[in-house]
N, C-alpha and C positions, 0 to 999 in steps of 0.2 A: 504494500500500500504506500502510495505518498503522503511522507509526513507532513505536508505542506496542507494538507487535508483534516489531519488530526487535529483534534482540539483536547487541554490538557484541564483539570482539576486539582486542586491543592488539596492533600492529606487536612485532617484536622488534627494533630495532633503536634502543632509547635505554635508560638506566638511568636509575633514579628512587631520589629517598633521601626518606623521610620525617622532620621536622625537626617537632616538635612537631604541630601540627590541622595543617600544609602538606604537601606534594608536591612536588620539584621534579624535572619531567622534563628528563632532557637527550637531545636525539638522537647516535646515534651513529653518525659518515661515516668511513669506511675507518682503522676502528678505532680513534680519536679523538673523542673530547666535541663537538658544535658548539655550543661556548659564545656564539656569537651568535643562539640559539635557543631561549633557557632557556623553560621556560614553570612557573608556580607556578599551586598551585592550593589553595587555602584549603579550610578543613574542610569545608564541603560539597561542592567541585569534588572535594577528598579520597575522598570516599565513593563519589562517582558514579566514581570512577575502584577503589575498589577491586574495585566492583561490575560491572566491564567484563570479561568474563570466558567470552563465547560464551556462558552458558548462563541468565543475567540478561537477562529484555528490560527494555523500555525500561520499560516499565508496572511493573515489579518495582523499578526503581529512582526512578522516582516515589512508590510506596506506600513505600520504606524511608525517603526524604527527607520525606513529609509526616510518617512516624511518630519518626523521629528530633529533627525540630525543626518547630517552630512556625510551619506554614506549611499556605495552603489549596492542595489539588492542582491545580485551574488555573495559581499563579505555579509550584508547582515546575513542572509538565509544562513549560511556557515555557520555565523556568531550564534546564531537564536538557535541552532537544531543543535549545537555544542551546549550550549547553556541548558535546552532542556535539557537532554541526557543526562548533565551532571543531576539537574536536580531531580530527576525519576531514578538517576543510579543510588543516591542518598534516600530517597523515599520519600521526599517532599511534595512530590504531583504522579500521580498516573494518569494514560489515558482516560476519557472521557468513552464511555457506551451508551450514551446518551443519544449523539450526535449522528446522522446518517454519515456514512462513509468511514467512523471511526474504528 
């Protein structure tokens, strides 16, 4: 399937504060912060995450990053399908089944 099609969900199980353009997610294990797990995300990783939302695909969140900032859509699509990975490899989002095509 193309992941440009995909649209992604955030786990519930971490809190996020927003600290000026950053993100910083913390997961949350039997009801406690795992502060050995922080992860930050700078003002683009920022957007692609407020953008994670089940009903944003992938391709929607490429077109907002190339119109937001100064960037041709080849590096962002790169950027954005790297970015997610990480955060479905850490377990902060999984696909969405929601969605047709997902």
């Amino acid at each position: 399937m193309d992941i440009s099609k995909k649209h992604f969900i955030k786990e519930s199980s971490f809190v996020t504060r927003c600290i000026k353009d950053e993100t910083i997610i913390v997961p949350v294990k039997g009801e406690v912060g795992d502060l050995d797990s922080i992860y930050t995300l700078d003002e683009v990783g920022s957007l692609v995450w407020k953008l994670i939302d089940g009903q944003t695909s992938v391709s929607q969140i490429i077109d907002a990053i190339c119109s937001e900032y100064d960037t041709v859509p080849e590096e962002a699509e790169k950027d954005v399908i790297e970015l997610l990975g990480s955060l479905e490899e850490a377990g902060l989002i999984h696909p969405s089944v929601n969605k047709q095509g997902s």
